[in-house]
C-alpha positions, 0 to 999 in steps of 0.5 A: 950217781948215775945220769940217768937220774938227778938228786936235784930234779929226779922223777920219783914216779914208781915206774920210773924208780923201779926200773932204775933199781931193778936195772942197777943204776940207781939204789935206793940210798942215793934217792935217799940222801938226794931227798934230804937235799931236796927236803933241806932246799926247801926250807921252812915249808911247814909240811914235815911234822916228824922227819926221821934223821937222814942216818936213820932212812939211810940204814934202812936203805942200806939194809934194802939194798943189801939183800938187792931189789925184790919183785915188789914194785914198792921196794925202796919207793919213798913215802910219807904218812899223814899225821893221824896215822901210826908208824912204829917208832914215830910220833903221832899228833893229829896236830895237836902236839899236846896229845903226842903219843909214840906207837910202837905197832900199827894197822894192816895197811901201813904194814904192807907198806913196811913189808914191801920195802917201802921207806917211809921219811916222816910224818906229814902236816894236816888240819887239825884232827882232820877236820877241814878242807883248807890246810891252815888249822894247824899249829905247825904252820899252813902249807902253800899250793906248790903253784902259790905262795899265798894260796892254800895247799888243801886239806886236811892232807895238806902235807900230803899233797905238797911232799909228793907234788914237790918230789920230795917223796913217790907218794903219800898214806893220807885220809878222806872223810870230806874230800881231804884225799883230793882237794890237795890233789887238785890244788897241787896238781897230782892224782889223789885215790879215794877208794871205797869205804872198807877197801883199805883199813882204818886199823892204822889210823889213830884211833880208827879214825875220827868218822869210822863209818865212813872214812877211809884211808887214801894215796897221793901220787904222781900219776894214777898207775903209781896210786893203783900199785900203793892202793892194790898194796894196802888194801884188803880186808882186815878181820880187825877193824869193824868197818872193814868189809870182806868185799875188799879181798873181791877187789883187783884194783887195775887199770884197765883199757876205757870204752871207745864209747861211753857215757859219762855223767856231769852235774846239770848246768844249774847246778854246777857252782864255782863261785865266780870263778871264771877260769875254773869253770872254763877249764871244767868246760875244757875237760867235757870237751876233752871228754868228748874228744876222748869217745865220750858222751855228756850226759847231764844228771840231777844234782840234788840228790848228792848236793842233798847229801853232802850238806849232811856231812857238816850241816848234820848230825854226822859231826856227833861220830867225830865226837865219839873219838873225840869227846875225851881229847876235847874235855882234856885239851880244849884250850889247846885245840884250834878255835875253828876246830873247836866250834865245829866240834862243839857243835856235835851236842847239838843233834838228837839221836833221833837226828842221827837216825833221820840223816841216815834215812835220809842219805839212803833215800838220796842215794837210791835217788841217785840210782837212775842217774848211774843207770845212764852213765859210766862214771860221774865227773865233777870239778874237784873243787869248785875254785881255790882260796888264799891262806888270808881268805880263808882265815878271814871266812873259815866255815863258810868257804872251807863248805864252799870247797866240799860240794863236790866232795862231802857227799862221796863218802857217805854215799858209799862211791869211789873216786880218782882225783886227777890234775886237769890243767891250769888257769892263766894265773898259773894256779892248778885245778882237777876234776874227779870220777865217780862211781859207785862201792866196788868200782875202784878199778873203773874210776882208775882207768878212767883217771889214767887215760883222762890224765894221759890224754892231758899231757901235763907234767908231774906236779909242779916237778916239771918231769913228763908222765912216765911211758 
C-alpha cells in the first residue's frame, strides 16, 4: 500500500481516487480490501442491509484492474445503493424483509454506474418504504448521525448518509421524495444532489418509486464536484420510464465559476422556523453573512407560497400516489409493516379524487406565486433542516417532528425545483447542520456551482473523516 494513501483513514473523494489509480499508486483492490476493514471496525452500526462478500468485490476489482484505468472518472470508485433500488444479483427490501425479492436486471441509472466501473458493495438502510425524514422506521435497526450516537442520522436515506460520511464508500445511489436526498446531508455532514424530477430516472427504483411524479433519484458525496460527476453519469432521459423527461439530455450538469455579485434569496424573518433551537439559527445567520462576504446580496422572499405547498406533501391527498405502488403490499404485509408507517399509509383512503385535483390546482397557483420571488434572486437559501432530533424524541413523537424537519424540504419536489445540499458548520455540541440552494426545473448546474464555492469557502473537513476538501 502506497503512503500516499492509508487503508485506515484514506480520502474516498473521487478526485482524490482517481488520481491515485490513473497514477499507479493506488488500485482499486487495495481500497477494496481496506473498506471491508474499515466497514468490520465499525461494528453493528446498522447501515448495511445486504453486503457483498469482501471475495466478491475483490474479483471484481481485479477484473478492473486487469484490463488497467479508463478515462471515466468513476472507474473503480466504490459506491453503495439505497435499498429501494435494483442492483442485479442483490437483495432488494425496501426494508421490509418479508417482500425481499432478487433482480436479476435494473434501470438506466444504475446501469451507467455498472458500466462505468463503478464497484457498488451493498445495499444501504433506510425508512421503511421511504416514507420519513428520521432513519428509525426500519426493522434493521436505526442509524445514528456520524457526530452522535444518540441523534438521528436522517431519512429516509439513513445509510446513505452514514456510508459516505463515514468513508466507507465515495458515495451513495439514494432517493428523494420529501427531503430524504438532503436531510442526511445535513445531519452528516456531506453534500447531498436533489436534481430536478426526470433528470435521472426512477427505471431502477423498485417499482418505479412510491411518489412516481414527483420523486427522483439523488447522490450523496463528500463534496459537490464528486455528486456532479456521479449525477451528470446517471442522468439522462430514459424513453422507459414515463416520468422521465426529454429535457434531461439538455442538461450539462457542471460547475461552473458564481457571480461576483448576485443575489440570493432567504425566507423572510417571519417565516424562518428552528423550533427553539438557538444554535441552528446562529449558524443560519452565519451562513447569510458568509453569503454576503461572498459577493452576495440578501433578498428576503415571501415563504408562503413554499410553506403552502410543502404541507401538501403529507397533509394532503399526495399521499394516495404512494398508495398506488403500495396498495398490494400493505393488503399482504400489513402486520409486518411499521406501525408509524402503517397509519401514514392508511391515511391515503381518506381523500377524493376531487382532493387530488384540488391539490394539484393548488400547487400550480403556489408555484406561479413563487415566480416574483425568482424573478429577484438567483438562488433561494434555506437552512436544510430547521434542527436535529435524538433517536428517543422521535420515537416518542414521530409524526409531528418527523413534519418539523420537512418545511424546508417537502415542497421541492412538487414545485418542480433542483437543489444542492451542503454542510455548513457545527453547533457547540459538535453536532452538523447544512443549508440548500435552490432553484427552479432545469437549473442543476447553477445550484451545483453555488454549493461548490459555498462549501469551499467553508473550509470544512469531509464528513466526519477529518480529511481536507480535495484541491
Amino acid at each position: 500500500m502506497t503512503a500516499a494513501w492509508s487503508p485506515a483513514t484514506g480520502s474516498l473523494d473521487i478526485k482524490t481516487l482517481a488520481r491515485l489509480y490513473r497514477s499507479g499508486a493506488l488500485k482499486p483492490t487495495a481500497v477494496i480490501d481496506a473498506l471491508y476493514d474499515r466497514i468490520a471496525a465499525r461494528g453493528d452500526d446498522h447501515v448495511w442491509i445486504h453486503l457483498a462478500t469482501r471475495e466478491a468485490l475483490l474479483q471484481q476489482a481485479a477484473a478492473l484492474e486487469a484490463t488497467g484505468p479508463t478515462d471515466d472518472p468513476l472507474w473503480g470508485i466504490p459506491y453503495s445503493v439505497k435499498d429501494c433500488n435494483d442492483v442485479p444479483g442483490m437483495p432488494t427490501t425496501n426494508a421490509l424483509p418479508e417482500m425481499t425479492y432478487v433482480p436479476e436486471t435494473t434501470g438506466q441509472a444504475i446501469n451507467r454506474l455498472i458500466e462505468s466501473g463503478a464497484l457498488c458493495l451493498g445495499k444501504v438502510n433506510m425508512d421503511q418504504f421511504g416514507v420519513g425524514l428520521v432513519g428509525v422506521r426500519t426493522p434493521y435497526g436505526a442509524c445514528s448521525s456520524v457526530f452522535g450516537e444518540d441523534y438521528i442520522s436522517g431519512g429516509s436515506s439513513s445509510g446513505s448518509g452514514v456510508s459516505v460520511a463515514a468513508s466507507l464508500v465515495s458515495f451513495s445511489v439514494a432517493n428523494d421524495a420529501a427531503g430524504s436526498g438532503r436531510v442526511p446531508a445535513a445531519f452528516n455532514n456531506i453534500v447531498g444532489l436533489k436534481p430536478t424530477p426526470g433528470f435521472i430516472s426512477n427505471s431502477s427504483v423498485s417499482g418505479g418509486g412510491s411518489l412516481k411524479s414527483a420523486e427522483t433519484m439523488t447522490v450523496f458525496a463528500l463534496t459537490t464536484e464528486d455528486a456532479v460527476t456521479v449525477g451528470r453519469r446517471m442522468g439522462g432521459y430514459d424513453a422507459s420510464y414515463e416520468f422521465s423527461k426529454p429535457e434531461a439530455d439538455t442538461v450539462n450538469l457542471g460547475i461552473g465559476p458564481i457571480p461576483l455579485q448576485f443575489r440570493f434569496g432567504v425566507p423572510a424573518c417571519a417565516a424562518l422556523r428552528f423550533f427553539g433551537d438557538e444554535e441552528a439559527a446562529k449558524l443560519f445567520a452565519a451562513a447569510v453573512a458568509r453569503l454576503e462576504a461572498m459577493g452576495g446580496t440578501k433578498v428576503e422572499v415571501d415563504f408562503t407560497p413554499f410553506e403552502e405547498t410543502q404541507k401538501l406533501l403529507y397533509g394532503g391527498p399526495f399521499i394516495a400516489e404512494r398508495a398506488i405502488s403500495m396498495d398490494n403490499v400493505v393488503a399482504k404485509y400489513r402486520d409486518h409493516i411499521h406501525p408509524v408507517t402503517l397509519s401514514i399509509l392508511d391515511t391515503s383512503s381518506d381523500h377524493t379524487a376531487k382532493d387530488v385535483f384540488a391539490a394539484i390546482h393548488k400547487v400550480a397557483a403556489l408555484k406561479r406565486d413563487t415566480r416574483a420571488s425568482w424573478d429577484e434572486i438567483d438562488v433561494l437559501v434555506v437552512p436544510t433542516t430547521p434542527t436535529i432530533y435524538t433517536k428517543a424524541e422521535i420515537l416518542a413523537d414521530p409524526i409531528r417532528l418527523n413534519a418539523q424537519l420537512g418545511i424546508y424540504t417537502n415542497f421541492v419536489n412538487l414545485m418542480g425545483m433542483c437543489g444542492m445540499a451542503v454542510p455548513n458548520g457545527f453547533r457547540p455540541d459538535g453536532l452538523p447542520q447544512g443549508i440548500t440552494f435552490l432553484a427552479p426545473s432545469w437549473q442543476d448546474s447553477k445550484v451545483a456551482s453555488f454549493g461548490a464555492a459555498y462549501h469551499r469557502e467553508t473550509g470544512l473537513t469531509l464528513g466526519a473523516t477529518g480529511n481536507p476538501q480535495p484541491v
